[in-house]
C-alpha positions as CSV (number, residue, x, y, z in Angstrom):
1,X,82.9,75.9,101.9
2,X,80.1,78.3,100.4
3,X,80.1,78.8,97.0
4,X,81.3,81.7,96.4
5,X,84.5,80.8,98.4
6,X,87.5,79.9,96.1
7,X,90.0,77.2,97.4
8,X,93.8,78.5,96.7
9,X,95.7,75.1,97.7
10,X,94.6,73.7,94.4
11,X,94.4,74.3,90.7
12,X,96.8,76.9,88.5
13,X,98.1,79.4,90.2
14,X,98.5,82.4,88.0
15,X,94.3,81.7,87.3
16,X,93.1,81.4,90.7
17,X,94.7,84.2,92.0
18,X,93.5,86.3,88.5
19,X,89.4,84.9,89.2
20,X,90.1,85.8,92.8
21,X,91.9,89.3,92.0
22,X,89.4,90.4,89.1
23,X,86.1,91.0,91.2
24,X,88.7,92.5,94.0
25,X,89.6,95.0,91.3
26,X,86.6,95.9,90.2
27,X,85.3,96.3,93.5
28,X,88.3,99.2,93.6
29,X,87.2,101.0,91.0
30,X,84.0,101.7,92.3
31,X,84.5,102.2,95.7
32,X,87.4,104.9,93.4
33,X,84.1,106.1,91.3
34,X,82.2,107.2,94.6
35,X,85.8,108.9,95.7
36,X,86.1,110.6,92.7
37,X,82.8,111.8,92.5
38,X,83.4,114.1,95.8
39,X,86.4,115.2,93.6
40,X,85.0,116.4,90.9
41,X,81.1,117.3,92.2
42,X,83.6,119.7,94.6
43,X,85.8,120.8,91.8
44,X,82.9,121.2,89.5
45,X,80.0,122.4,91.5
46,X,81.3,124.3,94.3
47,X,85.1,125.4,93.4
48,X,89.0,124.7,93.5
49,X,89.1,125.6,97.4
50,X,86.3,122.6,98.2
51,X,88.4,120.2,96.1
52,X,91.4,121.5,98.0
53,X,89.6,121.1,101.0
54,X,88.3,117.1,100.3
55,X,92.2,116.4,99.0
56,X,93.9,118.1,102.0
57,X,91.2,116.0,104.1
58,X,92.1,112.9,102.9
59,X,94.9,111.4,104.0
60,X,93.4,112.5,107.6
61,X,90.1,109.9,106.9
62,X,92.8,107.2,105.5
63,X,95.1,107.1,108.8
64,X,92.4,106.6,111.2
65,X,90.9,104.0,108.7
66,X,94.2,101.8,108.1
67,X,94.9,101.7,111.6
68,X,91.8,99.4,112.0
69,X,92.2,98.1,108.8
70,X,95.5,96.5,109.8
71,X,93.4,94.7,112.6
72,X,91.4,93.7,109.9
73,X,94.3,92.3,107.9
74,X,96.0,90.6,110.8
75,X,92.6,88.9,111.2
76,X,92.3,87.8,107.3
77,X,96.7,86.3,108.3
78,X,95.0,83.9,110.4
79,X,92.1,83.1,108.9
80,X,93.4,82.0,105.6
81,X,96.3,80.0,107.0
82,X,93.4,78.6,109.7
83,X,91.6,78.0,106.2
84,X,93.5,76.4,104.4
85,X,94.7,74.1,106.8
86,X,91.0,73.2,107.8
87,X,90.6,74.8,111.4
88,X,87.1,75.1,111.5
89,X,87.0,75.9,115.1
90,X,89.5,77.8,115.2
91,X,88.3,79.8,112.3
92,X,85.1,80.8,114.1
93,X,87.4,82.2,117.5
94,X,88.8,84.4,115.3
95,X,85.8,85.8,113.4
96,X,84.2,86.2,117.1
97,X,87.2,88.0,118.4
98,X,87.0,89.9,114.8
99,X,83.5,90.9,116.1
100,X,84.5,92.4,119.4
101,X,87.3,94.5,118.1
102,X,85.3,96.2,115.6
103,X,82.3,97.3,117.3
104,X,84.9,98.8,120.1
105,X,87.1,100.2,117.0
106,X,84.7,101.7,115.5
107,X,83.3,103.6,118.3
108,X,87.0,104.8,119.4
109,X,87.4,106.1,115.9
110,X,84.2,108.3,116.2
111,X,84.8,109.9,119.2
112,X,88.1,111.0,118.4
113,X,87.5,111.9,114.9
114,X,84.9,114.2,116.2
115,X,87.4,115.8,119.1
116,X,90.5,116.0,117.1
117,X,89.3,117.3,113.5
118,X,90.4,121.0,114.0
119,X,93.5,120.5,115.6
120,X,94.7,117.7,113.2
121,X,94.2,120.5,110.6
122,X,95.8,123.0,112.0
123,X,98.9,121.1,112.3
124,X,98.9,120.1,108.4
125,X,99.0,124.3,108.0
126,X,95.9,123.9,106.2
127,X,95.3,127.7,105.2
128,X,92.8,129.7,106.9
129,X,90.8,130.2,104.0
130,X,89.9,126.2,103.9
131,X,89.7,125.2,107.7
132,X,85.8,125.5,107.9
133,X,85.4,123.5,104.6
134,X,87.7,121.0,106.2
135,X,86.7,121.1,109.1
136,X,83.0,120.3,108.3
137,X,83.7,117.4,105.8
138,X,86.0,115.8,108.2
139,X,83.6,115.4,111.2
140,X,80.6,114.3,109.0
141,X,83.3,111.4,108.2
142,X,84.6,110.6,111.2
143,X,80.7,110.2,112.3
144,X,80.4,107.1,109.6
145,X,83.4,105.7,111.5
146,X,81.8,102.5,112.0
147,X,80.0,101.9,108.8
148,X,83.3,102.4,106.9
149,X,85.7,100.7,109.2
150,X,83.0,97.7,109.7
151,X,82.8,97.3,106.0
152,X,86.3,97.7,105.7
153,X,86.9,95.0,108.1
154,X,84.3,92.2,107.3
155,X,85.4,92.5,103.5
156,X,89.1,91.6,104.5
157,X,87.6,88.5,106.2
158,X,85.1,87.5,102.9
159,X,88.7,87.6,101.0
160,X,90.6,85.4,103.3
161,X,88.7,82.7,102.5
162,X,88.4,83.5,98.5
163,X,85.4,85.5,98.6
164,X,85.7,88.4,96.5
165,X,82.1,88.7,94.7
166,X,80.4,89.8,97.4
167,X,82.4,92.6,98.5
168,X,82.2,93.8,94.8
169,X,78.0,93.4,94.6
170,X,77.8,95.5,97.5
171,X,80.3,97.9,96.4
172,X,78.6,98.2,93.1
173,X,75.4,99.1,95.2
174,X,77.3,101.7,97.5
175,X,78.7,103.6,94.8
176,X,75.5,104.0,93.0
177,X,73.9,105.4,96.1
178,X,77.2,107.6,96.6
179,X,76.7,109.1,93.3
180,X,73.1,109.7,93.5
181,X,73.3,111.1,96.3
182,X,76.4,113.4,95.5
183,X,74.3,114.8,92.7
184,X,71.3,115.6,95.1
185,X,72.8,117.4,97.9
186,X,75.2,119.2,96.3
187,X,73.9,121.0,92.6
188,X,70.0,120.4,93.7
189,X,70.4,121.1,97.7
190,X,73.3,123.3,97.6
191,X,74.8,121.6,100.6
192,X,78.4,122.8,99.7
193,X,81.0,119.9,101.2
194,X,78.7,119.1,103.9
195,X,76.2,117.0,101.4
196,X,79.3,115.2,99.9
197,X,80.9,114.1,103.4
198,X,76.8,113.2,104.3
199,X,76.1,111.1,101.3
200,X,79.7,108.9,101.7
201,X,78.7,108.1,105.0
202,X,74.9,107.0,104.1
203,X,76.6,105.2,100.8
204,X,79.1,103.3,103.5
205,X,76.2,102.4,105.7
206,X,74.3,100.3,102.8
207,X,77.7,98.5,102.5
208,X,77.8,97.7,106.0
209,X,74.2,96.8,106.4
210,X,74.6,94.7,103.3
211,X,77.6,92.5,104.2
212,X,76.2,92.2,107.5
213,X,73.1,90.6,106.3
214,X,75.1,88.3,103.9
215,X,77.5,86.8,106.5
216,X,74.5,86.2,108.9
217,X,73.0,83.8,106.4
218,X,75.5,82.8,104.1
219,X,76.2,79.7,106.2
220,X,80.4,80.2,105.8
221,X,82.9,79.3,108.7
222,X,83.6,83.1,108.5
223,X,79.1,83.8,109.4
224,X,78.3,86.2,111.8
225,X,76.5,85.5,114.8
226,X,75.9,87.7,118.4
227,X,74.4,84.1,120.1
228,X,77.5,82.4,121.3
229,X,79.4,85.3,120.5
230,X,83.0,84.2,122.6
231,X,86.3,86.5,122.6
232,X,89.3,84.5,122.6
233,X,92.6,86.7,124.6
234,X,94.9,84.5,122.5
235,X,93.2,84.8,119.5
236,X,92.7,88.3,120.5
237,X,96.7,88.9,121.6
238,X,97.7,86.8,117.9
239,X,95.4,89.3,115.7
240,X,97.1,92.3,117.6
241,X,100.6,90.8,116.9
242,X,100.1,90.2,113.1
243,X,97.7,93.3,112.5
244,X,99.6,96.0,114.7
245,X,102.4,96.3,112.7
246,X,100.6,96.1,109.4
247,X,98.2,99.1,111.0
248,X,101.5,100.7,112.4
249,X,102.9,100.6,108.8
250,X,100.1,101.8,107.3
251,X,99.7,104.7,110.1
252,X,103.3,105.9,110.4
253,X,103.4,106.1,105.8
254,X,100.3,108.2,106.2
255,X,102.1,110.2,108.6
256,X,104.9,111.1,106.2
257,X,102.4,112.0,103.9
258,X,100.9,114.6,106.1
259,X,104.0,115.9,106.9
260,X,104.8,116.5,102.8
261,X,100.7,117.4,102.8
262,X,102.2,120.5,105.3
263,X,104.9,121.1,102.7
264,X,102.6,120.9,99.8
265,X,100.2,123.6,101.5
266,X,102.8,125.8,101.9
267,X,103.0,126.2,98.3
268,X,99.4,127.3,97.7
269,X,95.7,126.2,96.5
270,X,96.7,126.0,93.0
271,X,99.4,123.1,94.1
272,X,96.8,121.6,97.1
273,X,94.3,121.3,94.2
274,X,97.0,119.8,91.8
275,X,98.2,117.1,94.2
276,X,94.3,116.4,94.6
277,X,94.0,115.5,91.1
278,X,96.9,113.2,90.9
279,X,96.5,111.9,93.8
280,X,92.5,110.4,92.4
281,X,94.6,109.5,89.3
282,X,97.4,107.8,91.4
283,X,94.3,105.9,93.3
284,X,93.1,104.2,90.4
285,X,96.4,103.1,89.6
286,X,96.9,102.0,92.9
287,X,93.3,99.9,92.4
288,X,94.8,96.9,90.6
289,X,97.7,96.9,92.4
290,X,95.3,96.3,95.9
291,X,94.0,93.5,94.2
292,X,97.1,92.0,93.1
293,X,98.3,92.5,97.1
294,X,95.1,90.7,98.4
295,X,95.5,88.0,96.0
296,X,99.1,87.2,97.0
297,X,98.5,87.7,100.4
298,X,95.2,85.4,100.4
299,X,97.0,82.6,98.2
300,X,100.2,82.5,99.9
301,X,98.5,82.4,103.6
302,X,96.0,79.6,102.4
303,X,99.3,77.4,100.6
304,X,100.8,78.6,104.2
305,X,98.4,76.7,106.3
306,X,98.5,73.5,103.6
307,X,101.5,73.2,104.0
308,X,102.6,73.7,100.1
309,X,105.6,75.6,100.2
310,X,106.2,75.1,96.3
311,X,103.1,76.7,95.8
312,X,103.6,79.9,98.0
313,X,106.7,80.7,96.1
314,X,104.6,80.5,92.8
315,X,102.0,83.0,94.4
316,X,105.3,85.0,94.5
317,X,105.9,85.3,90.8
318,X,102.5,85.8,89.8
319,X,102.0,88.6,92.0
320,X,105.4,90.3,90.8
321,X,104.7,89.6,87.0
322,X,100.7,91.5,87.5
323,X,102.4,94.3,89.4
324,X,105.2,95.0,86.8
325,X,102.0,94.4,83.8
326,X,99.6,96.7,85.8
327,X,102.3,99.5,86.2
328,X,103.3,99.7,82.5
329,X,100.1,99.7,81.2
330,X,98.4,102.8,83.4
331,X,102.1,104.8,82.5
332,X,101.5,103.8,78.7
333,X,98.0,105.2,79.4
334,X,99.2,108.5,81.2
335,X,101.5,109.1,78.9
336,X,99.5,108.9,75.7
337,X,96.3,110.4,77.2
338,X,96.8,112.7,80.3
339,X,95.2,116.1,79.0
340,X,92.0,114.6,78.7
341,X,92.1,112.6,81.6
342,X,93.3,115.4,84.5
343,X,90.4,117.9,82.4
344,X,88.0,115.6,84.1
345,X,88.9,116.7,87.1
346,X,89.3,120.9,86.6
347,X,89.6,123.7,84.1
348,X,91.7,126.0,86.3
349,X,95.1,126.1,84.0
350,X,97.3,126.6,87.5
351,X,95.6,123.5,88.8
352,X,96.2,121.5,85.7
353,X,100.0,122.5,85.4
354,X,100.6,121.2,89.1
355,X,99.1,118.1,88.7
356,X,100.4,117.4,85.0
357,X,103.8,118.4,86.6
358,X,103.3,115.8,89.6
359,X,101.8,112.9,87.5
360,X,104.8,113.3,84.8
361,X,107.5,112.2,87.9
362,X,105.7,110.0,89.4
363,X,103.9,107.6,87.0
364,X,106.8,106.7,84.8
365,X,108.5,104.9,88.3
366,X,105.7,103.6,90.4
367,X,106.7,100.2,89.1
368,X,109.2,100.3,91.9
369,X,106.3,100.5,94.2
370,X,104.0,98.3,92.4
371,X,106.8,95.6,92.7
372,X,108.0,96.5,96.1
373,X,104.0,96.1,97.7
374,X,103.9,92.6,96.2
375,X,107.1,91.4,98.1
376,X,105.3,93.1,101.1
377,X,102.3,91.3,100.9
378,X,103.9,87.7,100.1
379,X,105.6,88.6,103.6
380,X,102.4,89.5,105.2
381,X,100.7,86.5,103.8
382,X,103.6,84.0,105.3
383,X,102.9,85.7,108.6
384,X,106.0,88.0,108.3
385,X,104.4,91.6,109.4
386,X,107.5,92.8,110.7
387,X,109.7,93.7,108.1
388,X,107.3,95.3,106.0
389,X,106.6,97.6,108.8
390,X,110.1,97.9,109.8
391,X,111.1,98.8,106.3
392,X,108.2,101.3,105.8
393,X,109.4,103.2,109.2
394,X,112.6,103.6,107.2
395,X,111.8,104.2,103.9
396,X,108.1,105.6,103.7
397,X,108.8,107.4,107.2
398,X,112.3,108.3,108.5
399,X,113.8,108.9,105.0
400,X,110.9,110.9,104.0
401,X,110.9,113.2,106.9
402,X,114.7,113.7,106.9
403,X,115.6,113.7,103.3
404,X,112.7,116.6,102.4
405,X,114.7,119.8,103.7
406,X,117.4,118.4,100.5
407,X,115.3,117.8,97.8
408,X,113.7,120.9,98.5
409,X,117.1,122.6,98.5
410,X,118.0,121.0,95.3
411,X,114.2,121.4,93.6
412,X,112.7,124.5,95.5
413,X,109.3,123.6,93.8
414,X,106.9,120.9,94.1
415,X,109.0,118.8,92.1
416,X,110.9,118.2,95.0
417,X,108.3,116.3,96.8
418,X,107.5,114.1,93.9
419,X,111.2,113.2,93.4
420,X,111.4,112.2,96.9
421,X,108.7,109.7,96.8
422,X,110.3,108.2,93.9
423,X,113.1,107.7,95.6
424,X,111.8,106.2,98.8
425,X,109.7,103.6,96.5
426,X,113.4,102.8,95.0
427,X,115.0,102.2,98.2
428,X,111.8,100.0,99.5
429,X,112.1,97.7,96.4
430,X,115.7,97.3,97.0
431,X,115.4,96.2,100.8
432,X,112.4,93.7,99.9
433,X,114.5,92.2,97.3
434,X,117.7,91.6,99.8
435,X,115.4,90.2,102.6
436,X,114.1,87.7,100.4
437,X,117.1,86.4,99.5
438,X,118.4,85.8,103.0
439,X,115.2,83.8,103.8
440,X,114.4,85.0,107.0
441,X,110.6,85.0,106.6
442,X,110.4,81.4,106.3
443,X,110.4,81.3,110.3
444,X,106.9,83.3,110.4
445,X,105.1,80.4,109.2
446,X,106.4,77.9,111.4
447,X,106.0,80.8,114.5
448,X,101.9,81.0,113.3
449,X,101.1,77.3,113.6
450,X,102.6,77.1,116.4
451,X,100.3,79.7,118.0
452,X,97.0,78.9,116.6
């Protein structure tokens, strides 16, 4: 074990999964800092239709990413159970395999990125008067495809086996760079939403490089090497089985939110531009909340693989009690201190009163959602990747795209929208709680040492 790997199958719970989670988080909010700076450089610097254009780009760059990502999750399955059940060998397949995928990946992502930008666009209704902007910052991003997803990816691994420092050092470096840079293209070269998407991409490359580097020399089970490099197919084919569906999930939520992205256009910059703004808010509240997913799912796979079923259930209630924590304290937050905190972002007063309208629906219930991803990534971390995916096609999904023609009937505003995400987060909580209780999932763990 190297030493900055923490063991999960031994010591308090509630701690180890806080000393794992904490570096995670902070790791969040500055890979956050280096998303908000685009946000408000473009807001700031260049205008309300560039910040429009970087939100309405957004959830674009974050479908193509999670697809990958959920190859990258479905590795980090395996390699903590493999991990904690001391696999060595089998540890390094999947690593190797890992290796493969995401040089091929990455490359895939690139190419269509590039082909697809425009298109993509057009069918989110982005307005005419923001499709170059768009347009521009989106295939700049899609050309860091591999930087970002590669990152993205070997990260997921570092935290499967307890290693959350390192992902947070080179975060820390990134987002320096990202900021730097932000600040020299845009106000000193005038590079408009071109120099934002340009520095992001060179900000993701040190990232890359930097975790590269690390995991060629660290000495870990997890190390990367191209001598001996050797694909397993069934490690390959068990990676695609636990990480499709987690990418599908992902993919298919995204979706939906494209589809109310097409909705939200249709009511103008001033509400594009407010839905940004919340939407960076609703990211940093979503920060801790990713770090309270990753330490379930990496504590619960390792006590998977050990065999210490007592444990896993314990990894349970810690993760529910830091969700519910987490989402009280950022809507005490909001609630006390939102004028100062969405002025950050804009002084445009139509811009403001969209987002203030948004964040005033939303925050006060995203415990529901806070509570309803940590049953989701117990599941995941068991080996269970099929019902979270098939209760995100239902709720995040199916309900979303057929419920929206009636909220908007009943709220013909923006409001509308919001209230139906708060209602699909409802519904998800209340399916996660009813499959635990019938117990199904238990059968996923028995299904993954079986296979590996």
């Amino acid at each position: 074990m190297a030493k900055k790997e923490i063991n999960m199958t031994e010591g308090n719970p509630l701690r180890r999964m806080l000393v794992f989670g904490a570096p995670v988080m902070a790791g969040g909010i500055l890979q956050q800092m280096y998303n908000m700076a685009d946000a408000v450089i473009a807001g700031r610097f260049i205008g309300s239709e560039a910040l429009a254009s970087v939100s309405n780009c957004f959830y674009v760059v974050f479908l193509v990413t999670i697809m990958f990502l959920g190859i990258g999750q479905g590795a980090s399955i395996v390699i903590s159970q493999l991990y904690g059940s001391g696999e060595t060998k089998r540890v390094r397949s999947a690593v190797d395999t890992v290796t493969v995928l995401l040089a091929g990946g990455g490359l895939i992502c690139t190419l269509l990125g590039a082909a697809f930008s425009e298109p993509i666009l057009r069918l989110m209704s982005t307005p005419p008067a923001l499709m170059a902007d768009s347009a521009a910052y989106l295939r700049i991003i899609f050309m860091g495809s591999i930087p970002s997803l590669g990152y993205t990816i070997l990260a997921a691994l570092l935290n499967a086996v307890g290693n959350s420092r390192t992902p947070l050092v080179l975060l820390g470096v990134s987002s320096l760079i990202n900021i730097l840079l932000d600040l020299l293209f845009v106000p000193l070269f005038g590079m408009g939403i071109e120099g934002l998407a340009l520095a992001t991409v060179i900000a993701q490359s040190v990232s890359l490089a930097g975790c590269v580097v690390y995991l060629s020399r660290c000495g870990s089970l997890i190390s990367l090497r191209l001598r001996g490099l050797r694909f397993s197919g069934k490690m390959f084919m068990l990676i695609i089985k636990l990480g499709v569906p987690t990418g599908l999930q992902n993919s298919l939520m995204i979706i939906s939110m494209m589809v109310l992205q097409r909705q939200i256009n249709e009511f103008g910059v001033a509400v594009m531009a407010g839905r940004g703004i919340e939407s960076k808010i609703e990211s940093f509240m979503l920060i801790p909340l990713s770090s309270i997913a990753t330490a379930v799912t990496t504590f619960v796979g390792q006590n998977t693989g050990a065999r210490k079923d007592e444990r896993v259930l314990q990894g349970l209630k810690s993760g529910l009690l830091m969700a519910a924590a987490v989402s009280f304290i950022f809507w005490f937050v909001l609630f006390f201190f939102s004028g100062p905190i969405l002025g950050i972002f804009s002084s445009n007063e139509e811009a403001l009163f969209e987002a203030r309208r948004c964040m005033d629906i939303i925050a006060p219930t995203f415990i529901f959602y806070s509570l309803a991803t940590a049953w989701q990534s117990f599941f995941r971390g068991v080996g269970d990747t099929v019902f979270p995916l098939v209760v995100s096609i239902f709720t995040q999904f199916a309900y979303r795209i057929a419920a929206i023609g009636l909220f908007l009937d009943i709220w013909p505003t923006p409001s509308g929208i919001w209230y139906l995400y708060v209602s699909s987060w409802m519904l998800m909580f209340l399916l996660n709680c009813i499959y635990y209780k019938t117990g199904y999932w238990k059968k996923y763990a028995a299904a993954i040492r079986a296979a590996v």
